[in-house]
N, C-alpha and C positions, 0 to 999 in steps of 0.2 A: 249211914248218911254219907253221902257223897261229898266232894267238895263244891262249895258253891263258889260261881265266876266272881269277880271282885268287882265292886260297884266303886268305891271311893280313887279317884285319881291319886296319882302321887305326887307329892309336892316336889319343887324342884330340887331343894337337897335332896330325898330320896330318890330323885331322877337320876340325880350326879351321882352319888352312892352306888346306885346300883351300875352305871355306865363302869367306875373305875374295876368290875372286873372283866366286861370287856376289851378295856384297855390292856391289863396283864394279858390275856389270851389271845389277842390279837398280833402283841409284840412278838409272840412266841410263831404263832404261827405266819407272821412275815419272814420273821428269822429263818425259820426253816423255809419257808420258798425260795427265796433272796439269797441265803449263805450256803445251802448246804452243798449246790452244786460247785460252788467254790470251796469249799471245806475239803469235799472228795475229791479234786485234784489233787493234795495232799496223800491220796488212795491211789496210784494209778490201776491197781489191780481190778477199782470197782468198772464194769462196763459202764458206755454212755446209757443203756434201754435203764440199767437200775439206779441209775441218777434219779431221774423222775420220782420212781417209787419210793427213795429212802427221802428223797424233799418233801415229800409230802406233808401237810398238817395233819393229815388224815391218816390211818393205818389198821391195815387191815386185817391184821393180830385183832387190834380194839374193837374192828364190826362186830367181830364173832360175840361179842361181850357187854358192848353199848346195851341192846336192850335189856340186859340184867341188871348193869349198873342203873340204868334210869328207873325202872321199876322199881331196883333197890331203897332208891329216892324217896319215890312214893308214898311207901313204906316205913322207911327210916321214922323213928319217933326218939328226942335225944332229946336233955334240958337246952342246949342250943339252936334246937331245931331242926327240921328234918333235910334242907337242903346244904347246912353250912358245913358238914362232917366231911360232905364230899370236896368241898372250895378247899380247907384246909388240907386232905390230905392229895387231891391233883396235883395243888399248884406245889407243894410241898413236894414230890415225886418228880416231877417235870424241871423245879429249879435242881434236885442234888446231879439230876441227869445230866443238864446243861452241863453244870460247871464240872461232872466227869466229862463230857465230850470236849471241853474246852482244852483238856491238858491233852488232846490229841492221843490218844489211848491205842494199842496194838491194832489190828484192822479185826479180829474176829469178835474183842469185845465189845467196840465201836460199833459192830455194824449190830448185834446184839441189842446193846441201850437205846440207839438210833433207830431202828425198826420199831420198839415200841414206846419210844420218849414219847410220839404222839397221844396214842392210849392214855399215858398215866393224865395228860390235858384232859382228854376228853370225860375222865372220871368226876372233874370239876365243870367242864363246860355242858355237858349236856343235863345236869340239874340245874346249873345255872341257867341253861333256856329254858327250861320249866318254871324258874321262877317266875318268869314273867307272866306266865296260867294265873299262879297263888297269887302275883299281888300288883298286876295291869289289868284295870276292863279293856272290852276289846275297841273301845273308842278312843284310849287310848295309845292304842299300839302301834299305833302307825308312826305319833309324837315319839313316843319311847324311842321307838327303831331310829328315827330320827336321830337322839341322842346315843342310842349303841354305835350308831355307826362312825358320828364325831371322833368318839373315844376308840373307835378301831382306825378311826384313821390316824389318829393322834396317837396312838401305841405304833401302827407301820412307819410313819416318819422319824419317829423315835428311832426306831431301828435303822430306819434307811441312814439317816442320818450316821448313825454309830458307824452303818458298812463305810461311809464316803470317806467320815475322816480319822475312821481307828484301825479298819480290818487290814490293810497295806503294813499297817506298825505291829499291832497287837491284838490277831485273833481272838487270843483268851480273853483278855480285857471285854471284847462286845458279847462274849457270851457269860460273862458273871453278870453287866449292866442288863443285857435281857431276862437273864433268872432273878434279877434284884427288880427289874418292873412289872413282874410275872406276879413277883411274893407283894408288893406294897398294894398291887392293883388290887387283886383278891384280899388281902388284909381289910384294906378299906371298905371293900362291901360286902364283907363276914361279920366286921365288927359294925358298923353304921345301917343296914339295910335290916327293916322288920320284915320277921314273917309273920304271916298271920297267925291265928293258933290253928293247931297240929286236930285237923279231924282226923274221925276213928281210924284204924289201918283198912285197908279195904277187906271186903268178904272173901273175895275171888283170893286160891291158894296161892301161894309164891312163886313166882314164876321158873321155869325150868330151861337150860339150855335146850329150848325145842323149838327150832328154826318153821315148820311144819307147821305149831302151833300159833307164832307169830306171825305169821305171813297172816293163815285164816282170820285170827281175830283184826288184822290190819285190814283187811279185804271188806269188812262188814260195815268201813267209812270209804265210802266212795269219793267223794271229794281229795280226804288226805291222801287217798291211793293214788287220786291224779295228780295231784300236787305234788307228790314225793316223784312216782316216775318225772313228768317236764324238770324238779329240781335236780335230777339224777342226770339226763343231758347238759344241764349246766354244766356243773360239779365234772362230767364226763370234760367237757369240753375244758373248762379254766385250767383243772389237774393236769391237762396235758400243756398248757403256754407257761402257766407262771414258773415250775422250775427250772424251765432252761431261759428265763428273760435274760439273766445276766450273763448268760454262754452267748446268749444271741447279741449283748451288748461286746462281748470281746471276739465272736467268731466271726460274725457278719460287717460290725459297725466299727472295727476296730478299736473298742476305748479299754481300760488297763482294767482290773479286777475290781478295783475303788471305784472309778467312776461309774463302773455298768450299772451301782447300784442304783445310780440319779436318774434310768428310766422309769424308778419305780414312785420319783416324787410327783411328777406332771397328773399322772392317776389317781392318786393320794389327794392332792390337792381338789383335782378334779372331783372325788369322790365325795370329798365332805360338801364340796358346793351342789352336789345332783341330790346330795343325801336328803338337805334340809330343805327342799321345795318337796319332795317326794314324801317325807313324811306326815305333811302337813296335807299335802293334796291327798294322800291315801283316806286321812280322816275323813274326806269331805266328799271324795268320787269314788271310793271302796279303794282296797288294796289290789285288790287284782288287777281292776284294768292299769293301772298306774303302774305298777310291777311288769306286767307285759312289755307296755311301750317301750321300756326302762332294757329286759332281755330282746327285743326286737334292734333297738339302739345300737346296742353293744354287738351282737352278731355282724350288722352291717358294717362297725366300724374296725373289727376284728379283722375282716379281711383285706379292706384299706391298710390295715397295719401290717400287712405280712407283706406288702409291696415298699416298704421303708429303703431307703438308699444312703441317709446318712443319719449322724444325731439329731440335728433339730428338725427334721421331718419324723424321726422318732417318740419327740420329746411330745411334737405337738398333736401328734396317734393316740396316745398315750394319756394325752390331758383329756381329749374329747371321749376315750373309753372307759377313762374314771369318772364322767359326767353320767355315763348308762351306766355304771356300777355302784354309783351312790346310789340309784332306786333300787337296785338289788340288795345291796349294803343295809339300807334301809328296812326293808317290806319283808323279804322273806322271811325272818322268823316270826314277826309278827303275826304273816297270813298261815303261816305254820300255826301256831297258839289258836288263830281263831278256829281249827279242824281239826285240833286234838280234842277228848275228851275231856274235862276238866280234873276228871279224879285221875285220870290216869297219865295227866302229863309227861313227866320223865321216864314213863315206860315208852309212850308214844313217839314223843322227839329222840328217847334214845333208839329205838326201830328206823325212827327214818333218821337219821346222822348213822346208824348202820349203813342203810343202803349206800349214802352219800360217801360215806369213807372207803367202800367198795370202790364204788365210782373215781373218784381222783388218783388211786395209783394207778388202777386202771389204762382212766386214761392219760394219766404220766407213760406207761408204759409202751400205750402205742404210740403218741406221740415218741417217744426215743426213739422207737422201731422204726416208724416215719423217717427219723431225721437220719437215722442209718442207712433207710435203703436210698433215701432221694438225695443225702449228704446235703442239705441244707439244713440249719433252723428254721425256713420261712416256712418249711412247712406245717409246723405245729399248731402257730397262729391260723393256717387255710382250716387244719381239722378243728382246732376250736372253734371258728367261726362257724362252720357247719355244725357242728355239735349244739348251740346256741340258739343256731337257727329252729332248730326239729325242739329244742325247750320253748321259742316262743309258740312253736304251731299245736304243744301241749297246754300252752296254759291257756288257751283259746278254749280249752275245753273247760277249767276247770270253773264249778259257780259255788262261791261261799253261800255256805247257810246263811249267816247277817255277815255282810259286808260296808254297811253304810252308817255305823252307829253312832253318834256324837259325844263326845262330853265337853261338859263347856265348864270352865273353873277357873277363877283369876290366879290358883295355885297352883293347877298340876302346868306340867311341862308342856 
């Protein structure tokens, strides 16, 4: 017996429940966009090209191993449940990480823990996007995403915040408060969040480090194939802007290490206000086309932004790009959830958050390489914006199976 889609909405505490482990994962992975290339100046041995790479949320240690861990998921049968093993022991791994990188450790250990601090997230976040398979119908996941994305923008503020008025005093200090939002956020929706019951383990044998074998059974859903590559331009393109923002706020714009963080609130802000019209119209006019307009947006105004001359032409780039990243923020995992399999969730989203974690040091890395040969920052922002472009002209292709489905309930979210 397979699993079956979930039909009952969730109520709004179980909406907010499930967001607060968003919120942990998000903090984390702002953290590392935002700090780290500040952090390794502290390094000067590490180059600018491996800046990118080690900032990354993503990590490419973790690709090799996401679809095992998600699989793993699947699978997992435990009196807690089959997705909660992994929230406790991620988020668990990722904070003892933190607060070692916090005491500024030799540079071989650091870069060590730091290569795969991401990975041990991801061990927790990619069943965590599976949950939304086990216990969101697809009517309402556009709402959901809506409320994930609040709770990601509200964990990156959190952060930002921490960088504007602590990182200048007290490094160590923002990276225990980011491991203590990382553990409460997941605490709360390990302990508060039902799963449904645990159907049988599947038939198919347990999966194997076999790249070969993954790819074929991925290829047999054409839709999520298309959808993963256009997400894969994305992910190419953002991986390569966000870990140099704050280099670009001290190298280009002149402002101090503290304040570069406050290019990162205008988008944030902007984020949660694109998020919640996006999630709600996704219910009503599919996800896809709503999501497209949303990376079409963002690409255009990407390039706009790499022509910035001071801070509040900066600040104000920046607000209008978090308006097309709230519909991104929003929609994507949900249009994800609707093209996976239902039994095989967290093998599925862990395969593609492979791909995806491929994709951003990536494109961190060319982006560095960029900024080396041409000696600007601006030009990161030019290749993301192109990178963005070529995902909107992807998802032009892509057609969900149901894209249009309703649920109507005076209690779900």
């Amino acid at each position: 017996m397979s699993a079956r889609v979930p039909t009952s909405p969730l109520s709004v505490w179980q909406s907010l429940a499930y967001g607060f482990g968003n919120l942990g994962a998000q903090s984390v992975y702002a953290f590392l966009n935002q700090a780290v290339g500040l952090y390794l100046n502290r390094y000067p041995e590490v180059p600018t090209w491996a800046v990118g790479v080690l900032a990354q949320e993503r990590s490419l240690a973790g690709a090799v191993v996401q679809p095992v861990v998600g699989a793993m998921s699947d699978r997992t049968r435990t009196r807690i449940g089959r997705r909660r093993p992994y929230f406790i022991a991620g988020a668990g791994l990722t904070a003892a990480a933190l607060l070692y990188l916090g005491s500024f450790p030799p540079l071989v250990p650091m870069l060590l823990v730091l290569s795969v601090n991401a990975f041990f997230l991801n061990v927790a976040v990619d069943p965590y996007t599976a949950l939304m398979a086990d216990i969101v119908p697809p009517g309402q996941r556009g709402r959901i995403g809506t409320v994930l994305a609040i709770f990601n923008m509200v964990g990156q503020i959190a952060v930002t915040l921490f960088g504007i008025f602590l990182w200048d005093r007290s490094p160590e200090l923002v990276f225990a408060l980011v491991a203590t939002v990382l553990v409460v956020g997941f605490g709360i929706t390990t302990v508060a969040v039902r799963e449904p019951e645990q159907p049988p383990r599947p038939a198919r044998p347990p999966p194997r480090l076999n790249v070969g074998g993954y790819v074929g059974a991925l290829l047999e859903h054409r839709e999520l194939v298309k959808y993963v590559v256009a997400a894969l331009f994305f992910w190419l393109g953002t991986g390569g802007v966000l870990p140099y923002l704050t280099r670009f706020g001290v190298q280009v714009l002149g402002t101090s290490e503290g304040d570069a963080f406050q290019l990162f609130l205008p988008a944030m802000a902007g984020t949660i206000v694109g998020a919640i019209p996006a999630g709600f119209a996704a219910d009503r006019l599919g996800k896809r086309p709503v999501l497209t307009a949303g990376v079409l947006a963002f690409g255009l105004v990407a390039l706009v932004a790499s022509q910035v001359q001071n801070v509040p032409q900066a600040l104000a780039a920046m607000a209008i790009v978090g308006l097309a990243n709230g519909v991104w923020t929003a929609l994507n995992v949900p249009l994800l959830m609707d093209l996976v399999p239902a039994d095989r969730a967290g093998e599925v989203s862990g395969l593609a958050s492979a791909v995806w974690s491929f994709a951003q040091p990536i494109g961190a890395l060319v982006a560095g390489l960029l900024i080396d040969v041409t000696g600007t920052y601006r030009s990161s922002f030019i290749g993301a914006a192109l990178l963005v472009l070529v995902s909107f002209a992807l998802l032009l292709l892509v057609r969900p199976p149901h894209d249009r489905p309703e649920v109507r309930a005076p209690s779900s979210a």
